[in-house]
C-alpha positions in Angstrom: 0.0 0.0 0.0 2.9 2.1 0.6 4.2 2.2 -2.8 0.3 3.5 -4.0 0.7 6.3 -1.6 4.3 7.0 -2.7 2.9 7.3 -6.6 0.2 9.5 -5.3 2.4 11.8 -3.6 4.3 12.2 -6.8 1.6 12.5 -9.2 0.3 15.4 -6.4 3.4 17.2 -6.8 3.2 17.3 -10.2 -0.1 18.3 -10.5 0.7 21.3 -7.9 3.5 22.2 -10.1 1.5 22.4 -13.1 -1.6 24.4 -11.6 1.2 26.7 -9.8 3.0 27.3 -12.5 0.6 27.6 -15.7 -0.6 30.8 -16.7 -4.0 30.6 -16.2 -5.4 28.1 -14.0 -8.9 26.1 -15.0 -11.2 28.0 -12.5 -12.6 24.5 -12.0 -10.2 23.5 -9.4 -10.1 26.3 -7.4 -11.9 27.4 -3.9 -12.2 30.5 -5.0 -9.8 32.2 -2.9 -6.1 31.5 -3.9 -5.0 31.0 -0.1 -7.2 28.0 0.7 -6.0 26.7 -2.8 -2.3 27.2 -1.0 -3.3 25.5 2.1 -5.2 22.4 0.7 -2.9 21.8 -2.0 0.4 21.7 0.8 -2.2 20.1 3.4 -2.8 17.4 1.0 1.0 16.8 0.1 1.4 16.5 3.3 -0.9 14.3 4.2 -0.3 11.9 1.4 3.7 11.9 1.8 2.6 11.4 5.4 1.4 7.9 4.4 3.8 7.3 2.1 6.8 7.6 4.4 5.7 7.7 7.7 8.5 8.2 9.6 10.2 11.3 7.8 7.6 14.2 9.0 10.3 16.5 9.8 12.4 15.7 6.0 8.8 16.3 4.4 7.7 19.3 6.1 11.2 21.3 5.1 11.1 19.8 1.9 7.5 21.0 1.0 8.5 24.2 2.2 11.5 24.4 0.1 9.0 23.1 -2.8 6.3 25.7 -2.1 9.3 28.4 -2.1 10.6 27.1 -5.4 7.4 27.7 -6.8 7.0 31.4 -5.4 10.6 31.8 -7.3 9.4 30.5 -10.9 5.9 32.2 -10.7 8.1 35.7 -11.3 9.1 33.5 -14.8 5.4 33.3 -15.7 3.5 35.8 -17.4 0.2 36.3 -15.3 1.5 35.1 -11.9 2.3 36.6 -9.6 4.9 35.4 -6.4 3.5 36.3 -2.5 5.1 35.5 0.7 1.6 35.0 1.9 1.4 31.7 -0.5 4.3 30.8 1.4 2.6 31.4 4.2 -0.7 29.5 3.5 1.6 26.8 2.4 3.4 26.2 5.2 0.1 26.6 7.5 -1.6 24.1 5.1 1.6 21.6 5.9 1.4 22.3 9.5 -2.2 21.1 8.7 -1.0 18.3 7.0 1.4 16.8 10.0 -1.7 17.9 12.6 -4.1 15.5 10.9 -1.8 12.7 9.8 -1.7 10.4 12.8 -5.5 10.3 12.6 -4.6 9.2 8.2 -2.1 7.0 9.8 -4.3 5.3 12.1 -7.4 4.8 9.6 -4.7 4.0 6.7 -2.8 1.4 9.0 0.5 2.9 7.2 2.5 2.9 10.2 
């Protein structure tokens, strides 16, 4: 099950990447409000690397931020986008999220 979780987490970041750093976003898959698209999209990556490697929260959480930072950095390359510490922000509350709900995923998922 582990290894579904791990293909998740990478097809998540993907996805992320390509909804981050595309110039116009479908409208389809968003809240609404580009903060809680922030903090679900890191809360989710989160919570899926959680179950994928259960034992490295610490690893994940720096590494998502250093992800989420990367992706401030290349918005400034694409035309329409615009870069925000607060994104930062949202996503680094959205992993905190993440880590806060994941030994409740880990219980239900049995991934430990």
């Amino acid at each position: 099950m582990r290894r579904a979780w791990q293909a998740l987490f990478v097809a998540l970041v993907l996805i992320v990447a390509w909804l981050a750093l595309t110039p116009v976003p479908p409208r389809e898959l968003s809240t609404g409000w580009d903060k809680a698209n922030h903090l679900l999209a890191f809360g989710s990556l989160m919570l899926v690397g959680r179950l994928a490697w259960p034992r490295r929260w610490w690893p994940m959480a720096l590494g998502l931020v250093a992800y989420g930072g990367a992706i401030e950095l290349l918005q400034l390359l694409v035309p329409g986008r615009e870069s925000e510490w607060a994104d930062l922000l949202a996503d680094s509350l959205g992993i905190a999220l993440g880590e806060l709900l994941s030994p409740l995923a880990l219980r239900l998922f049995k991934a430990t």
